[in-house]
Structures are given as structure tokens and as C-alpha cells.
mmCIF file of the N, C-alpha and C atoms, coordinates in Angstrom:
data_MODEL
# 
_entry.id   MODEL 
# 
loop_
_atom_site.group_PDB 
_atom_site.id 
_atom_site.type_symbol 
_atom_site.label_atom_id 
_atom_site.label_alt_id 
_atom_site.label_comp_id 
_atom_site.label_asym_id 
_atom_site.label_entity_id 
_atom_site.label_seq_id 
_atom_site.pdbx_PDB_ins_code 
_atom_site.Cartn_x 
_atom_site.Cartn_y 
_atom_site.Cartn_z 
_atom_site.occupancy 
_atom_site.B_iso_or_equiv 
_atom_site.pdbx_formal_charge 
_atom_site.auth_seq_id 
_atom_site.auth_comp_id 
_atom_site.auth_asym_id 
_atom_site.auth_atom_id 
_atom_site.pdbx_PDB_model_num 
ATOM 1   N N  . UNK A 1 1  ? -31.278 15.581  29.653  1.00 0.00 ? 1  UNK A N  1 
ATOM 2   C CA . UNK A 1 1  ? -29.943 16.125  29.753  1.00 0.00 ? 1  UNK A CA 1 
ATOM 3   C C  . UNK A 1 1  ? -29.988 17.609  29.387  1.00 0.00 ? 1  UNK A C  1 
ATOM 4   N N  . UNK A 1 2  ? -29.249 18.714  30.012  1.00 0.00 ? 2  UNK A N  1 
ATOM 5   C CA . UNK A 1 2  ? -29.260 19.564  29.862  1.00 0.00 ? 2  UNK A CA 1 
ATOM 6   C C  . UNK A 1 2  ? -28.381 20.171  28.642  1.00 0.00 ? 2  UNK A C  1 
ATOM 7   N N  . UNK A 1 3  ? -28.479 21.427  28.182  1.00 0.00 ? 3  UNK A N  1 
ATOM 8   C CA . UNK A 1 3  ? -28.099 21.363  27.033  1.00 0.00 ? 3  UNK A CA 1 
ATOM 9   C C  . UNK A 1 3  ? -26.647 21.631  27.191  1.00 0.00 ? 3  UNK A C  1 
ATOM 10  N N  . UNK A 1 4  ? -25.981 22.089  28.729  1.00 0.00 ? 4  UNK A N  1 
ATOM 11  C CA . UNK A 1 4  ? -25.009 22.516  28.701  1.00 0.00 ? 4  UNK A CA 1 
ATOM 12  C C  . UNK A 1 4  ? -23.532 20.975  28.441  1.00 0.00 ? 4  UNK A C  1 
ATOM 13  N N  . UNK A 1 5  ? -24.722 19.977  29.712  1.00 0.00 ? 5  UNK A N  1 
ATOM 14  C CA . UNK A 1 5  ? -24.239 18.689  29.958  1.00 0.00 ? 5  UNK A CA 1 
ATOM 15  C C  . UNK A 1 5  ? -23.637 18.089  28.790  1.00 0.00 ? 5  UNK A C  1 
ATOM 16  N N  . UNK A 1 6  ? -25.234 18.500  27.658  1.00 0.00 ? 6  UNK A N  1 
ATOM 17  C CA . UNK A 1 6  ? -24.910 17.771  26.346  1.00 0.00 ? 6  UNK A CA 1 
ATOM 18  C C  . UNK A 1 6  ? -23.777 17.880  25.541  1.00 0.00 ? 6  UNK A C  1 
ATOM 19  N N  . UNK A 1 7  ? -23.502 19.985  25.543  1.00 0.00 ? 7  UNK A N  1 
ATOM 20  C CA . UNK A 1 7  ? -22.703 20.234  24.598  1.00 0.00 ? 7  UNK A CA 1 
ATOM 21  C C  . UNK A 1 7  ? -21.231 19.809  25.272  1.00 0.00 ? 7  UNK A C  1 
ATOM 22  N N  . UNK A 1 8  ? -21.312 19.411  26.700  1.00 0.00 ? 8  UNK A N  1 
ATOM 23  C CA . UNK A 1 8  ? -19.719 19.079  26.879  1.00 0.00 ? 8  UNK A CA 1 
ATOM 24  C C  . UNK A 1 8  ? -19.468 17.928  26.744  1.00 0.00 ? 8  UNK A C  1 
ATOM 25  N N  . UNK A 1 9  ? -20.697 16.955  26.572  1.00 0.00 ? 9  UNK A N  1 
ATOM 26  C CA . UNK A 1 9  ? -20.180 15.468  26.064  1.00 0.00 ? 9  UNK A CA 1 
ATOM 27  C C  . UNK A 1 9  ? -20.025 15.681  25.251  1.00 0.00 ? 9  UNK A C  1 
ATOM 28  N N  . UNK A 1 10 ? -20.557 15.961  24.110  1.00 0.00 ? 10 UNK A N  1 
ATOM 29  C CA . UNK A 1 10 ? -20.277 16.639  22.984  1.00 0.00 ? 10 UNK A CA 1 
ATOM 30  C C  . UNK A 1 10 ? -18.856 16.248  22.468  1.00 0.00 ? 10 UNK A C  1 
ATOM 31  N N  . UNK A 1 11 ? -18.321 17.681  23.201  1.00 0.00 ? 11 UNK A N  1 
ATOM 32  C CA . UNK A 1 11 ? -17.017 18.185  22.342  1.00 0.00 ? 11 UNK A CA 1 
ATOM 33  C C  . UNK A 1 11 ? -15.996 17.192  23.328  1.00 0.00 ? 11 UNK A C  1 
ATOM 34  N N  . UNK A 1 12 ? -16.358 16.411  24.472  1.00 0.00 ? 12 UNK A N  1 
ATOM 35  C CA . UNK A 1 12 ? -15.842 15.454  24.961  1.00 0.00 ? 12 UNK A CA 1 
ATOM 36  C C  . UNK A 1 12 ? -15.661 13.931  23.624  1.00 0.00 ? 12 UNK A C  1 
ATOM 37  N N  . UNK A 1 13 ? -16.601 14.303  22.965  1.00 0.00 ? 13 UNK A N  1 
ATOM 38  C CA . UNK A 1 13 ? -16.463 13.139  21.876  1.00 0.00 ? 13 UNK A CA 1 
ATOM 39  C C  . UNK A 1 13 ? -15.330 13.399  20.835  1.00 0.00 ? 13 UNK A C  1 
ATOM 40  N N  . UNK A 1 14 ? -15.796 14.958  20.497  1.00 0.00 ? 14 UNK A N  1 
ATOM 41  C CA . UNK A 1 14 ? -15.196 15.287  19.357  1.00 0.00 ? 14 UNK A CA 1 
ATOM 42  C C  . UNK A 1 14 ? -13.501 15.502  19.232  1.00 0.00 ? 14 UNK A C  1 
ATOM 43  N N  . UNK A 1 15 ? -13.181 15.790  20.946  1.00 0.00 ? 15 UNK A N  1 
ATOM 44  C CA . UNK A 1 15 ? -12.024 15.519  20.996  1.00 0.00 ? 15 UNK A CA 1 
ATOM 45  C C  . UNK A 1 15 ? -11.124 14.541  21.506  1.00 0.00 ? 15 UNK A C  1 
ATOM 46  N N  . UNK A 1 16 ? -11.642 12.892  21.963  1.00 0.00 ? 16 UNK A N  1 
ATOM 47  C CA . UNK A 1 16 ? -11.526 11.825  21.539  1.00 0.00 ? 16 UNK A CA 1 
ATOM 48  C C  . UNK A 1 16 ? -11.155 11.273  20.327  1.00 0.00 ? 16 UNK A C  1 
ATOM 49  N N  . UNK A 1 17 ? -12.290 11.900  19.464  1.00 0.00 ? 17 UNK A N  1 
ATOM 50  C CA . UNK A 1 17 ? -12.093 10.787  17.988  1.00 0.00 ? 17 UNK A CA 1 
ATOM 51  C C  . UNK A 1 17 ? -11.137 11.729  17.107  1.00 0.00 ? 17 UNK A C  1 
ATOM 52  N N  . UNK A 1 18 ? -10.828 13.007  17.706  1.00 0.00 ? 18 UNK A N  1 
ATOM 53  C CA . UNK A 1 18 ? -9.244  14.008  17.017  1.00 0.00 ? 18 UNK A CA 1 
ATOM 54  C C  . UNK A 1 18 ? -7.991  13.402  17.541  1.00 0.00 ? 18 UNK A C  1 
ATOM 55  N N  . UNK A 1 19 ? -8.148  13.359  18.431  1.00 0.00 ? 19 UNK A N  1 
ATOM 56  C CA . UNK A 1 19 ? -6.691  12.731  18.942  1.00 0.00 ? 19 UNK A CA 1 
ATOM 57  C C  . UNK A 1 19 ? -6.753  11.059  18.730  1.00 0.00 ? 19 UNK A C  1 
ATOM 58  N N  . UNK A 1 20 ? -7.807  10.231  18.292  1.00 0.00 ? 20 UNK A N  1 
ATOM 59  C CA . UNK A 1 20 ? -7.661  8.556   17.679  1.00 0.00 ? 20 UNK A CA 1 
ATOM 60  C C  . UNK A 1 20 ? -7.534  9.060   16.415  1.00 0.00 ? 20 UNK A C  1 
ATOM 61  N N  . UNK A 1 21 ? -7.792  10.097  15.374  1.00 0.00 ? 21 UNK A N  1 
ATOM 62  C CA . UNK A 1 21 ? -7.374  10.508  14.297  1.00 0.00 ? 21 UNK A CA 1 
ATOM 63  C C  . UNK A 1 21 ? -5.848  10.514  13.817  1.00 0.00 ? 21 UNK A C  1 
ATOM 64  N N  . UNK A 1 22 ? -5.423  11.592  15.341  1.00 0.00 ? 22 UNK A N  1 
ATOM 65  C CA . UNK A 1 22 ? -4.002  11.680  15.080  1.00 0.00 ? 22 UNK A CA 1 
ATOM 66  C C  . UNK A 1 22 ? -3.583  10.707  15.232  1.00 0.00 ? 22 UNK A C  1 
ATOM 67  N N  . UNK A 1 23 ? -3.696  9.641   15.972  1.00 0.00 ? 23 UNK A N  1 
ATOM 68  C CA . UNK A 1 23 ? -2.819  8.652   16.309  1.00 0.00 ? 23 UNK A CA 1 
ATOM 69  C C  . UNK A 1 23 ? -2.922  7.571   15.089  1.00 0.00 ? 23 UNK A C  1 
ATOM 70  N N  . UNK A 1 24 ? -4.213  7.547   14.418  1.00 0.00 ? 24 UNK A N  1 
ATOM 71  C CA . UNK A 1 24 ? -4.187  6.605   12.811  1.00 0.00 ? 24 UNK A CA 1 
ATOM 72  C C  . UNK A 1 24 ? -2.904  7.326   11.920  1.00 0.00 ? 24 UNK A C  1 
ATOM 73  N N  . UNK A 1 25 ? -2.951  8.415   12.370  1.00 0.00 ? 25 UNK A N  1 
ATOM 74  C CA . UNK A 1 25 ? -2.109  8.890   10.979  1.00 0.00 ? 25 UNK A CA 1 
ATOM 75  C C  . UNK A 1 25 ? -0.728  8.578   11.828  1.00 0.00 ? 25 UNK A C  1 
ATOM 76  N N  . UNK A 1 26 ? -0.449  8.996   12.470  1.00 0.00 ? 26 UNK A N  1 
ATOM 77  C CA . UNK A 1 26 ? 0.869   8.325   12.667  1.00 0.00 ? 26 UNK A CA 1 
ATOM 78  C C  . UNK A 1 26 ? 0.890   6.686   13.189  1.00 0.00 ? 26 UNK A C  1 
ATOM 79  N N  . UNK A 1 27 ? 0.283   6.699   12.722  1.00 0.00 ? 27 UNK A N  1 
ATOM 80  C CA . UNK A 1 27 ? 0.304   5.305   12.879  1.00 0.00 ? 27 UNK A CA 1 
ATOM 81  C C  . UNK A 1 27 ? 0.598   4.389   11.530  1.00 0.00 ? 27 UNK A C  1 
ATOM 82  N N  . UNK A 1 28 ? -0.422  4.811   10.653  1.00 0.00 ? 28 UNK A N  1 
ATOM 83  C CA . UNK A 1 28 ? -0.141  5.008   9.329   1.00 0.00 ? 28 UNK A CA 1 
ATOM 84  C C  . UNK A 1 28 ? 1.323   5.088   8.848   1.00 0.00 ? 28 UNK A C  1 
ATOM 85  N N  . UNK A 1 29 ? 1.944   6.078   9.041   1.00 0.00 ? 29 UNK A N  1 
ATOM 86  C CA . UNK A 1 29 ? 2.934   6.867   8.844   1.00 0.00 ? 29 UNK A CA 1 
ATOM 87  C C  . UNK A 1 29 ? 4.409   5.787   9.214   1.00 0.00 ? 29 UNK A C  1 
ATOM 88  N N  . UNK A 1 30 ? 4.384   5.126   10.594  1.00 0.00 ? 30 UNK A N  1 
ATOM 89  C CA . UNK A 1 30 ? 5.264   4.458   10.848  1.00 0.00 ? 30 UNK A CA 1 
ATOM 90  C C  . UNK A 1 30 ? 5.307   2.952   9.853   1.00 0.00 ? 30 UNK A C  1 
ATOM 91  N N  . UNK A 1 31 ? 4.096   2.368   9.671   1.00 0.00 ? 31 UNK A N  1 
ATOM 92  C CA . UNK A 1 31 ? 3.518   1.107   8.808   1.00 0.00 ? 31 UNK A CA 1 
ATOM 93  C C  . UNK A 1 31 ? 4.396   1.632   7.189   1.00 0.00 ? 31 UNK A C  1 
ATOM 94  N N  . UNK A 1 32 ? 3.494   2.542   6.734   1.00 0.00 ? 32 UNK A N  1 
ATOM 95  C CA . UNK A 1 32 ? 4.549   3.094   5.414   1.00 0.00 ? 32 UNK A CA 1 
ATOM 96  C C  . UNK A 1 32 ? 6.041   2.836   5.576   1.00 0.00 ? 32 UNK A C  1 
ATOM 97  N N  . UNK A 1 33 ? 6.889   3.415   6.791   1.00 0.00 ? 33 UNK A N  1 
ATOM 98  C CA . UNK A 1 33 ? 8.153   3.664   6.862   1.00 0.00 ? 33 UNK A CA 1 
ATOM 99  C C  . UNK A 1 33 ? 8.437   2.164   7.406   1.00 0.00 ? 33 UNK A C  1 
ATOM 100 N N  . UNK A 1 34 ? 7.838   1.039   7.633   1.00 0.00 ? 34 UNK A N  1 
ATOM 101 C CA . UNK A 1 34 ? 8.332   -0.158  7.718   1.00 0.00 ? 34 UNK A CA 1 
ATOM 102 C C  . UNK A 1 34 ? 7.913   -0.763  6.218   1.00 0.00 ? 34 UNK A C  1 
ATOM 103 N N  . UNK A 1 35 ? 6.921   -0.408  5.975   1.00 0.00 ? 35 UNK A N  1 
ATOM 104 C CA . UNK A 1 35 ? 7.005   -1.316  4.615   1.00 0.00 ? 35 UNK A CA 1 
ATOM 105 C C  . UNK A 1 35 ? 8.444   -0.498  3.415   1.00 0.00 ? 35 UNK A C  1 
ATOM 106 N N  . UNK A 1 36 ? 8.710   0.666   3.737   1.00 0.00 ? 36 UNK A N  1 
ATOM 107 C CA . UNK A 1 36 ? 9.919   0.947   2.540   1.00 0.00 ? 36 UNK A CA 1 
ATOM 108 C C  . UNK A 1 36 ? 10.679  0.842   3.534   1.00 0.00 ? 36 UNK A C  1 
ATOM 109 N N  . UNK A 1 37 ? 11.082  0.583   4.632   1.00 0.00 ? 37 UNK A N  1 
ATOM 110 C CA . UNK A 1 37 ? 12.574  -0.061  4.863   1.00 0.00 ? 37 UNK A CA 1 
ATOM 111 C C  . UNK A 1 37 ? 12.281  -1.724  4.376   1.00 0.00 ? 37 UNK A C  1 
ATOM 112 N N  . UNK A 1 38 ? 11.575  -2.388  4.121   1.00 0.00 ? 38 UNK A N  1 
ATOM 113 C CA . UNK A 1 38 ? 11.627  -4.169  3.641   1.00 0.00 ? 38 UNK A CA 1 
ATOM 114 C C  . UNK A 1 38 ? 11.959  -3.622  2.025   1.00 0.00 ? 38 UNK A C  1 
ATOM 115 N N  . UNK A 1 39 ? 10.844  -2.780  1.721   1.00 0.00 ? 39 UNK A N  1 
ATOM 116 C CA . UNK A 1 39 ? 11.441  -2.949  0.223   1.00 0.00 ? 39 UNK A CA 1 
ATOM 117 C C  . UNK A 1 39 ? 12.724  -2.612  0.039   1.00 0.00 ? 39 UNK A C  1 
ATOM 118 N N  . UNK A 1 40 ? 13.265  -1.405  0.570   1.00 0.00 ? 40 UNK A N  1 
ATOM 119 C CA . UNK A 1 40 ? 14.691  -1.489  0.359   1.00 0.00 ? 40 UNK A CA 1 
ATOM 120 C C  . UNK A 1 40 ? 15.417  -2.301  0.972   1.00 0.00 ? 40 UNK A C  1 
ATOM 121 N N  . UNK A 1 41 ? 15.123  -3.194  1.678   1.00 0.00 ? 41 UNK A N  1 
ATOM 122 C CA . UNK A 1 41 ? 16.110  -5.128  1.408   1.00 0.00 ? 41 UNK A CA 1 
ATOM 123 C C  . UNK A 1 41 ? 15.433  -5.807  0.911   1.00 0.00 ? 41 UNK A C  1 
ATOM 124 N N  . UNK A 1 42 ? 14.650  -5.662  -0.218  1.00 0.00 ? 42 UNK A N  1 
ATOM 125 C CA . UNK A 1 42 ? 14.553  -6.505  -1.235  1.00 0.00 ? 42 UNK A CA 1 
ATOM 126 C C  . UNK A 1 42 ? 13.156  -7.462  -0.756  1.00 0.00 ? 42 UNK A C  1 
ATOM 127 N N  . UNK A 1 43 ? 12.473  -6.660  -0.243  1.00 0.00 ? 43 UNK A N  1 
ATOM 128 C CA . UNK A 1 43 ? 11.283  -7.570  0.125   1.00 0.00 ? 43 UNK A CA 1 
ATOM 129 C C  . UNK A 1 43 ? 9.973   -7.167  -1.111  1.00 0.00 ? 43 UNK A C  1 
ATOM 130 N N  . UNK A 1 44 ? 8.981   -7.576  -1.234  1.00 0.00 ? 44 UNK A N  1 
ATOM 131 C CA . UNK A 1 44 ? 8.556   -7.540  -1.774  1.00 0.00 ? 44 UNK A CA 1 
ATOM 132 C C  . UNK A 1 44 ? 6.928   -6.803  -1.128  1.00 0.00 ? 44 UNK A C  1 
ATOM 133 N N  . UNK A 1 45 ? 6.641   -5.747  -0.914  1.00 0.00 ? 45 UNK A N  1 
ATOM 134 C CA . UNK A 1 45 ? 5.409   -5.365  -0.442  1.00 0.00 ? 45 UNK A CA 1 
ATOM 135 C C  . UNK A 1 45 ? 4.144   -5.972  -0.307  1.00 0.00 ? 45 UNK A C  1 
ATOM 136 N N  . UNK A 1 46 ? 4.107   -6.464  -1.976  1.00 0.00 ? 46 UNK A N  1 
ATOM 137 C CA . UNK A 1 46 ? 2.133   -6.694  -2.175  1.00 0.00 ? 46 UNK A CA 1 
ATOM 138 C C  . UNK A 1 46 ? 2.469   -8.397  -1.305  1.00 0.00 ? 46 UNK A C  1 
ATOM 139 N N  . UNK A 1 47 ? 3.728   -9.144  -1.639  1.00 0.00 ? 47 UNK A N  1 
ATOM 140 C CA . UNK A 1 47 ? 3.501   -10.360 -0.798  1.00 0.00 ? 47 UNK A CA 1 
ATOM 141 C C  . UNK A 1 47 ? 3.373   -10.011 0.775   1.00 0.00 ? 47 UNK A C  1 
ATOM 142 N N  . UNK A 1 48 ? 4.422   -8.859  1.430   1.00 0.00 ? 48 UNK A N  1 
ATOM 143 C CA . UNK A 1 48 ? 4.458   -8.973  2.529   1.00 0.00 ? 48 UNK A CA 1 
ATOM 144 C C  . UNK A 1 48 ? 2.538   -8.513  3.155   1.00 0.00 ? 48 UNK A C  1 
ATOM 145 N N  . UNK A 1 49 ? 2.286   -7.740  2.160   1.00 0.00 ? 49 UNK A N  1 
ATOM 146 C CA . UNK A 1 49 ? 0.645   -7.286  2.449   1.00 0.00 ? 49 UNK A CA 1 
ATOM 147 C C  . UNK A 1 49 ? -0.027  -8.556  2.547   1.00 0.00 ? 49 UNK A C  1 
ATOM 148 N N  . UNK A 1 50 ? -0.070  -9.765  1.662   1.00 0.00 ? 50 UNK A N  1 
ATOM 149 C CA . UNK A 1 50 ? -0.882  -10.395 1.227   1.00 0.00 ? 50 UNK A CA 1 
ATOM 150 C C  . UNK A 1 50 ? -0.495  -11.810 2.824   1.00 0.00 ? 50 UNK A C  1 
ATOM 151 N N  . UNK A 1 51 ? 0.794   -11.829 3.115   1.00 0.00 ? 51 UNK A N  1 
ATOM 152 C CA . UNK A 1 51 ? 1.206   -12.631 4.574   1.00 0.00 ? 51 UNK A CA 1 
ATOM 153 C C  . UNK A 1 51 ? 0.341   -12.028 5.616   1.00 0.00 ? 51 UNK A C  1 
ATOM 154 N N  . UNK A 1 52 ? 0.223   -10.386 6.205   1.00 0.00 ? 52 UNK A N  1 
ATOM 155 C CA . UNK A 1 52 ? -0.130  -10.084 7.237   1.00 0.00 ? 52 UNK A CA 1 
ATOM 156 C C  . UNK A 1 52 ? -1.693  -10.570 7.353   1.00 0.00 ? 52 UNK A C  1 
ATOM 157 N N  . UNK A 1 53 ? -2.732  -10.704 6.156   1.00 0.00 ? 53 UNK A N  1 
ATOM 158 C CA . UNK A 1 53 ? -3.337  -10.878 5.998   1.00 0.00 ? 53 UNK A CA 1 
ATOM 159 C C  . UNK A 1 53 ? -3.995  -12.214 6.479   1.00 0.00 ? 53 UNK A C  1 
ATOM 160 N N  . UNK A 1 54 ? -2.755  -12.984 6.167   1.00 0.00 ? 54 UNK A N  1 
ATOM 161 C CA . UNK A 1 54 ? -3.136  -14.465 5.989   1.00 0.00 ? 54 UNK A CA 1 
ATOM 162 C C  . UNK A 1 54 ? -3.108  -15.225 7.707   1.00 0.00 ? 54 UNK A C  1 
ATOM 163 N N  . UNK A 1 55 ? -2.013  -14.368 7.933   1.00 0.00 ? 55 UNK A N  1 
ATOM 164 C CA . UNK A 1 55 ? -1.987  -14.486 9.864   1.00 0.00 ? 55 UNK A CA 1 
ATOM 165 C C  . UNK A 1 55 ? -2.882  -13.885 10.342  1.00 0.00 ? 55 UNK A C  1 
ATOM 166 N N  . UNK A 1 56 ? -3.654  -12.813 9.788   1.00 0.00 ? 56 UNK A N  1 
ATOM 167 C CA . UNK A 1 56 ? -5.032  -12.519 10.615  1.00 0.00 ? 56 UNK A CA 1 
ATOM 168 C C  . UNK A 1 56 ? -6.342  -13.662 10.341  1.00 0.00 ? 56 UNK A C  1 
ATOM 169 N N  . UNK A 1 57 ? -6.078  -14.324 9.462   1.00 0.00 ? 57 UNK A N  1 
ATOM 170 C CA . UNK A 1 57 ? -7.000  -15.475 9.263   1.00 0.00 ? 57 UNK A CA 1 
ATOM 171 C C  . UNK A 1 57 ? -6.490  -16.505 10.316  1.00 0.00 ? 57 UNK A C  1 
ATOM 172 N N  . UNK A 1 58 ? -7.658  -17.598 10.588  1.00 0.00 ? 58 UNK A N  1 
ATOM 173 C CA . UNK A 1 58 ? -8.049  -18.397 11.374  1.00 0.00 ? 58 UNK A CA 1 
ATOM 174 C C  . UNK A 1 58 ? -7.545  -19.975 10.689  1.00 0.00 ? 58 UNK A C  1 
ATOM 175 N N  . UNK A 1 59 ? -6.713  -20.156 11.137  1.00 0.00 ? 59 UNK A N  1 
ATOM 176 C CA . UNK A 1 59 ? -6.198  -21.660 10.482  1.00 0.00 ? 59 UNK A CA 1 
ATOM 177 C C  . UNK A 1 59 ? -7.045  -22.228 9.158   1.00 0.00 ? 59 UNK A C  1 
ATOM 178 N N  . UNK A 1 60 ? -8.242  -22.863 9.862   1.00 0.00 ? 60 UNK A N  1 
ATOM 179 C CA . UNK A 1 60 ? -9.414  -23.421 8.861   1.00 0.00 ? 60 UNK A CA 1 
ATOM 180 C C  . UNK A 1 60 ? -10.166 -22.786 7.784   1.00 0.00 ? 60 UNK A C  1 
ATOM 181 N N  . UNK A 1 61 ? -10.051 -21.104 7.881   1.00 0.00 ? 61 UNK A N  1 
ATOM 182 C CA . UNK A 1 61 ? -9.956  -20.625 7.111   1.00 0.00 ? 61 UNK A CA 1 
ATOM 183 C C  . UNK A 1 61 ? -9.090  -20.444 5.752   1.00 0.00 ? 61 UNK A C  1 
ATOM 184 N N  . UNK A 1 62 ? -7.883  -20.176 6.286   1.00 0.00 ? 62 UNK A N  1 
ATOM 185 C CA . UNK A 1 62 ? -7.138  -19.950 5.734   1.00 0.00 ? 62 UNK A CA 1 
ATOM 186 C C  . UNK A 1 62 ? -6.466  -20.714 4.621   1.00 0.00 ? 62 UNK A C  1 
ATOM 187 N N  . UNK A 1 63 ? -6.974  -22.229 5.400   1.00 0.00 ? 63 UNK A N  1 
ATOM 188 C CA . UNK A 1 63 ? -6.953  -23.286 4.478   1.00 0.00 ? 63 UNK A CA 1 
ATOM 189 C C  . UNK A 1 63 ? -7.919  -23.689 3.136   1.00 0.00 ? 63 UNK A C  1 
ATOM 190 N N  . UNK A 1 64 ? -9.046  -23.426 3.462   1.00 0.00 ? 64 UNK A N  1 
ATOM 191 C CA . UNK A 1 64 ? -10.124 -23.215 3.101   1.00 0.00 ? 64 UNK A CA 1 
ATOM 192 C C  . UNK A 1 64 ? -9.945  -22.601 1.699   1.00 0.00 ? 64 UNK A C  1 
ATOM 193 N N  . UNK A 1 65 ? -9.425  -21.395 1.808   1.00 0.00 ? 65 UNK A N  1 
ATOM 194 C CA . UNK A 1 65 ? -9.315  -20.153 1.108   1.00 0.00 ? 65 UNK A CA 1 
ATOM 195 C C  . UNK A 1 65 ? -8.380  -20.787 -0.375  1.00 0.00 ? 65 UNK A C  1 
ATOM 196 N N  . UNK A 1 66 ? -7.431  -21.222 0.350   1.00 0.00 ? 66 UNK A N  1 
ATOM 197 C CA . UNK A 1 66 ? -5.957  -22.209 -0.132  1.00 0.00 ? 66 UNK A CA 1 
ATOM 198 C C  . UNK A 1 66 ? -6.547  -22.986 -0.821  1.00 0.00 ? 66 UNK A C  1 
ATOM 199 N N  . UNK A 1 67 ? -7.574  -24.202 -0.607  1.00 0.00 ? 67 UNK A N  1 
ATOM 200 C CA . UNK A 1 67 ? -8.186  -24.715 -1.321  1.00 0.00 ? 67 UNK A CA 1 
ATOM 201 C C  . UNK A 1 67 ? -8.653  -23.950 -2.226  1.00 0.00 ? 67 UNK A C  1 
ATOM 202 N N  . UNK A 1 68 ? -9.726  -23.481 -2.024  1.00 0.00 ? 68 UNK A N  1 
ATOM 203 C CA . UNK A 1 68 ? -10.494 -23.051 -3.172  1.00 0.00 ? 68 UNK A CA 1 
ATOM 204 C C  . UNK A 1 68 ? -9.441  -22.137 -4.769  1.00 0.00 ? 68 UNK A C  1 
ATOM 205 N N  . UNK A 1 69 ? -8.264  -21.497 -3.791  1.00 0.00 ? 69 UNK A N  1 
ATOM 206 C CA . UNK A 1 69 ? -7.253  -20.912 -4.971  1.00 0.00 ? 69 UNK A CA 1 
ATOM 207 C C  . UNK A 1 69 ? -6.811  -22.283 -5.879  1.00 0.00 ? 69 UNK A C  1 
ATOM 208 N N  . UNK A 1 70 ? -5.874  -22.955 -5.253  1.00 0.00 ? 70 UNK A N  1 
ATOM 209 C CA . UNK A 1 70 ? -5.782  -24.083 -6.133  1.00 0.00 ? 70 UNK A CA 1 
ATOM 210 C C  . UNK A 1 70 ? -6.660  -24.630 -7.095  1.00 0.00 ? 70 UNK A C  1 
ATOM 211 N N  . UNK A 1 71 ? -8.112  -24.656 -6.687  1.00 0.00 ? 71 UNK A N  1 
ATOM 212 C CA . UNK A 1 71 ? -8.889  -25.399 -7.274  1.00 0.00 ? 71 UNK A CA 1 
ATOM 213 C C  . UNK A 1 71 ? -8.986  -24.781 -8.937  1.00 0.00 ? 71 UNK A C  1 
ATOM 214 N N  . UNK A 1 72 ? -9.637  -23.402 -8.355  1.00 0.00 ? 72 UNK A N  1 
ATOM 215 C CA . UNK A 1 72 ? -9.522  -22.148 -9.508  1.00 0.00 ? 72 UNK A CA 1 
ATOM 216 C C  . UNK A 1 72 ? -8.356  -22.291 -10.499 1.00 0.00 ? 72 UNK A C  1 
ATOM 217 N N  . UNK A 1 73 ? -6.905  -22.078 -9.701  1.00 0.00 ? 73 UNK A N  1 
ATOM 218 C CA . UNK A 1 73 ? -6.070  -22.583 -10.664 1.00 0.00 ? 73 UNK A CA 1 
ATOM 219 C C  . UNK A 1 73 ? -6.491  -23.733 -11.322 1.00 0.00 ? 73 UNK A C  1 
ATOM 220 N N  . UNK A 1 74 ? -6.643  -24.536 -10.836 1.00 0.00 ? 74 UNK A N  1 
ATOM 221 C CA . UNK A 1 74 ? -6.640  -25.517 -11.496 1.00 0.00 ? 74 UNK A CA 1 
ATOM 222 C C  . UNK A 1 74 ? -7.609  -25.773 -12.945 1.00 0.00 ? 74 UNK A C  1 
ATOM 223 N N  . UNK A 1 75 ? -8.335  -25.584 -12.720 1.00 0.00 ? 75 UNK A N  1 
ATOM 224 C CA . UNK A 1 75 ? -9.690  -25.204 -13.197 1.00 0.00 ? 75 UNK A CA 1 
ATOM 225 C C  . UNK A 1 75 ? -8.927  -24.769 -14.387 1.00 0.00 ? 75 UNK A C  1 
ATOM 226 N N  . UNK A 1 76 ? -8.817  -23.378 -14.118 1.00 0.00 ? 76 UNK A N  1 
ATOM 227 C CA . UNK A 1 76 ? -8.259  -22.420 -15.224 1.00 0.00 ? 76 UNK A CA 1 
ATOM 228 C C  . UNK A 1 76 ? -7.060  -22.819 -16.193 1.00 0.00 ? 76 UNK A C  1 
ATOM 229 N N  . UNK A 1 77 ? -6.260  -23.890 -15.338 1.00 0.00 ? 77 UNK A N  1 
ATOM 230 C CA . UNK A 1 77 ? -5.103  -24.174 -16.222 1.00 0.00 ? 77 UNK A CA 1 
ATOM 231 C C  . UNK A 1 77 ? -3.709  -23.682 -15.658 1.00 0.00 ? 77 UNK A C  1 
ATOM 232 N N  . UNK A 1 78 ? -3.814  -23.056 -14.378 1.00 0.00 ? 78 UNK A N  1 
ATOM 233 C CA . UNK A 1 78 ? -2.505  -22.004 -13.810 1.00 0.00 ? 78 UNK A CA 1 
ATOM 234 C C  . UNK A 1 78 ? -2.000  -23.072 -13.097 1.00 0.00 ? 78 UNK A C  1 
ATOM 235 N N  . UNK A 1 79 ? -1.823  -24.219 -12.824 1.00 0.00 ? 79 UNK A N  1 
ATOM 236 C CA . UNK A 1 79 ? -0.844  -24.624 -11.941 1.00 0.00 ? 79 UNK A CA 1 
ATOM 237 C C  . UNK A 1 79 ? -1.466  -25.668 -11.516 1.00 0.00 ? 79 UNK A C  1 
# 
């Protein structure tokens, strides 16, 4: 590859992963401004964090997981 070829893939990369940059941050940015409109009706953040989570898990997982918390509680004396 020539060096000219190279340097325009190059900055063909570099200005790809600037503009998927910008778009994390506002992206970011809107996620923030939905999680403080829930808290201000009274939602609760770290649960609503700890739900999105749980829907990205895989049923059998998720169950799994469920188990093993209980157990721990249990174990420990929490419930």
C-alpha cells in the first residue's frame, strides 16, 4: 500500500471513530437526562440500573444468578 493510500485510510479511520465518539457522548447525555427525569417521579436509579441489566441477561441465567443470591442470603442470615 502506498503511503498516500495508507495515510487516507488512515484519517478515514480517525474520523469514523470521532464522530462514534460524538455520538457516545450524546448518547450518554440523553441516558443521564432519562435516568433524572425517573428520579424526579420517584424512581429509584441504582434499581432501575440493576433491571436494565437483568433484561440483558438470558432467562437461565438470570435465574441462575437469583439462585445463587438467595442462597448467599441465606447462608449469611439476610432473608
Amino acid at each position: 500500500m502506498s503511503e498516500v493510500v495508507a495515510a487516507d485510510r488512515l484519517k478515514s479511520f480517525v474520523e469514523r471513530l470521532e464522530r462514534l465518539d460524538q455520538d457516545r457522548q450524546e448518547i450518554a447525555a440523553y441516558v443521564r437526562d432519562v435516568f433524572a427525569e425517573a428520579k424526579g417521579e420517584g424512581f429509584d436509579t441504582k434499581i432501575l440500573r440493576q433491571v436494565l441489566k437483568l433484561r440483558k441477561m438470558q432467562p437461565h441465567d438470570r435465574e441462575e444468578q437469583e439462585t445463587l443470591l438467595d442462597l448467599y442470603k441465606s447462608a449469611l442470615g439476610l432473608g
